[in-house]
C-alpha positions, 0 to 999 in steps of 0.5 A: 262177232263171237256170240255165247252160247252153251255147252255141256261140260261133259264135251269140253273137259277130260275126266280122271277121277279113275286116277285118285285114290283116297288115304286114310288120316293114319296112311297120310301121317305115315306118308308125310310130304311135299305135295298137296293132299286135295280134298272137296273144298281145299287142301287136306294135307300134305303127303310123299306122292303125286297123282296129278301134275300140271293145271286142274280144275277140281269140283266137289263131288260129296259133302260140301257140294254148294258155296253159300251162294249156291255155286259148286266149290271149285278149286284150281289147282296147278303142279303136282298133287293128290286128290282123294275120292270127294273132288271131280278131277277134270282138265280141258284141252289147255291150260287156258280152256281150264281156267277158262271153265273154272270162271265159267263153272263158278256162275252155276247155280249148283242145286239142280244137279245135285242128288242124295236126301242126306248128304248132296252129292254131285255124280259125275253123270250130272255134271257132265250135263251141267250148261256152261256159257262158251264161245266158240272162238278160242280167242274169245275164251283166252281173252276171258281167262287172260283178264279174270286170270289177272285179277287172280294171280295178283290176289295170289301174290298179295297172299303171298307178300302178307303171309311172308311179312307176317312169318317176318313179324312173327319171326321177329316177336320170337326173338323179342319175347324173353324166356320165362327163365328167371322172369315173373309169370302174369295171367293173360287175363291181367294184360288184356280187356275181354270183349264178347260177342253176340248174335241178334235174331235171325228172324228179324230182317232189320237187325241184318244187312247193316253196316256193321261188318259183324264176324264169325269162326269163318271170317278169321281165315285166311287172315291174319287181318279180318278185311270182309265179313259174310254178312253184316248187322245194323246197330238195332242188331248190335244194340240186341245181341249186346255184342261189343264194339271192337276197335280196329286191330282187335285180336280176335281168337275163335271159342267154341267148335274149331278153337285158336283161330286168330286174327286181327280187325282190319276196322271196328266191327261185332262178333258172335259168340264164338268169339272173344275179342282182346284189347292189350291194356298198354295198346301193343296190339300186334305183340298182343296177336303174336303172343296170343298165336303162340299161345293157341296150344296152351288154351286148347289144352285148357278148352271144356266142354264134352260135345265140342271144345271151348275156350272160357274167361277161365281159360285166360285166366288159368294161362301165365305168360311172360310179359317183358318190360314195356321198352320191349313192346314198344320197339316190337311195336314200332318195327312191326307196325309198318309190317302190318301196315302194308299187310292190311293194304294188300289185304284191302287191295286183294278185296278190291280186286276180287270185287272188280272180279267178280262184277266182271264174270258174269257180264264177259261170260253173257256176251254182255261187255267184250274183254277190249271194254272191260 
């Protein structure tokens, strides 16, 4: 039987961080294009070049080394890419092996490894030496990566299915929508509810882990329906931050700091301040999120504050929009509802799966349930 045991990273991968080559916000304006610009934690841009083609797996190297849960940020990336100085760029012996160490490096508790007293920072000498679970018979790993790999690339194309039914919907709004041509203007603030948010004492663990799933600016993405929060809040915690009950499929747009992140509540749920969350006052709550979307440019231009943007009631007040007759949202209605309906599902769907997931990984890379029991 093929027994687990550890490794140092440095002997399992090849290194090419020589290769990448950093570019400036003005260079990758000036260079436009079709392939993805990595940075740490995620795609950056998108510019006329590549560096890298075929699987990689990246690991931030500076700023933003740890996940909230302490793992490295990892990101696997395949095609042809570029990659500036803030990622590792590392590949194993294949394809599989690579995917294989991208499951293996996510159980790391990535602290001890990390250097620098002001901005963490995680040299290439440390990760070499960074244990990773393996096993020595390549059947092991690729049974390992096949299954994990699974659960992953059905979760990939869930995200794409959403994203394409709701560029279908958005579509769709757009050639329902009138023009202001000729038509009366009403404030955004006459057609919705404002609902606010709030946030209970940190210090106070009985306000915290309830069941109220409780959002922040980060749960809006990727969307476009909020299905999991970070952390969840009891309703002594809800009573105390005198945050607002959202129904379920609430818009939700984010104020302050990365303003006009939008999305929509998958079931009832609280936020913080950071948030406003809008009730459409005739129950068009899809033409509602759409017409909101639209409108982020508009309500980013009316943002106050000297330190960091922030929308206001007085924001919504000030922005007219065109609201056509009430026939017209309602056919919107009822040919996106079922759009969103079985994008929600997928959402859902993709949770489960990632939970499934991640209950596995750490008990096939212990040796502890084999890939046939699993």
């Amino acid at each position: 039987m093929d027994e687990v045991h550890f490794r140092q990273l440095g002997g399992l991968v090849h290194n090419f961080d020589a290769r990448r080559i950093p570019l400036s916000s003005r260079e990758r304006a000036e260079r436009r294009g079709s392939f993805p610009y990595y940075g740490a934690t995620g795609e950056m841009d998108r510019v006329d070049d590549f560096l890298f083609q075929g699987l990689h797996l990246l690991v931030a190297e500076d700023g933003s080394c740890e996940t909230t849960d302490g793992r490295p940020y990892l990101q696997l990336v395949n095609g042809r890419f570029w990659v500036n100085n803030h990622a590792h760029v590392l590949r194993a012996k294949s394809d599989v092996d690579t995917r294989y160490l991208y499951y293996a490096l996510s159980t790391v508790a990535i602290r001890p490894y990390l250097s620098g007293s002001v901005q963490a920072k995680l040299s290439q000498a440390n990760l070499n030496r960074i244990p990773i679970p393996y096993f020595s018979q390549d059947s092991s790993r690729f049974a390992i990566a096949e299954v994990l790999g699974a659960l992953d690339d059905k979760i990939d194309a869930n995200q794409l299915i959403s994203r394409l039914l709701d560029d279908l919907a958005a579509a769709i709004f757009v050639s329902f929508a009138p023009s202001a041509n000729g038509r009366p203007m009403k404030s955004l603030s006459d057609l919705v509810t404002i609902i606010s948010g709030g946030t209970p004492k940190t210090s106070i663990p009985e306000y915290w882990g309830g069941d109220i799933p409780w959002v922040s600016v980060k749960d809006l993405v990727p969307g476009p329906f909020v299905v999991d929060t970070e952390k969840t809040i009891t309703s002594a915690g809800l009573e105390h931050s005198a945050a607002e009950w959202l129904p379920s499929r609430s818009v939700i747009i984010s104020a302050r700091g990365t303003v006009g992140q939008v999305a929509l509540t998958a079931q009832p749920m609280a936020m913080n301040q950071s948030c406003y969350g809008l009730q459409s006052r005739d129950g068009a709550q899809h033409f509602l999120f759409n017409l909101v979307r639209n409108s982020v440019g508009a309500l980013r231009a009316r943002a106050h504050g000297s330190v960091f943007s922030t929308i206001t009631r007085d924001s919504f007040d000030s922005l007219l929009v065109v609201h056509p007759d009430t026939h017209i949202i309602s056919d919107y209605e009822a040919r996106v509802t079922p759009v969103y309906d079985l994008v929600l599902a997928l959402q859902r769907q993709s949770l489960q799966l990632a939970n499934l997931r991640d209950a596995l990984l750490p008990r096939l890379l212990s040796g502890e349930l084999r890939v046939r029991e699993a």
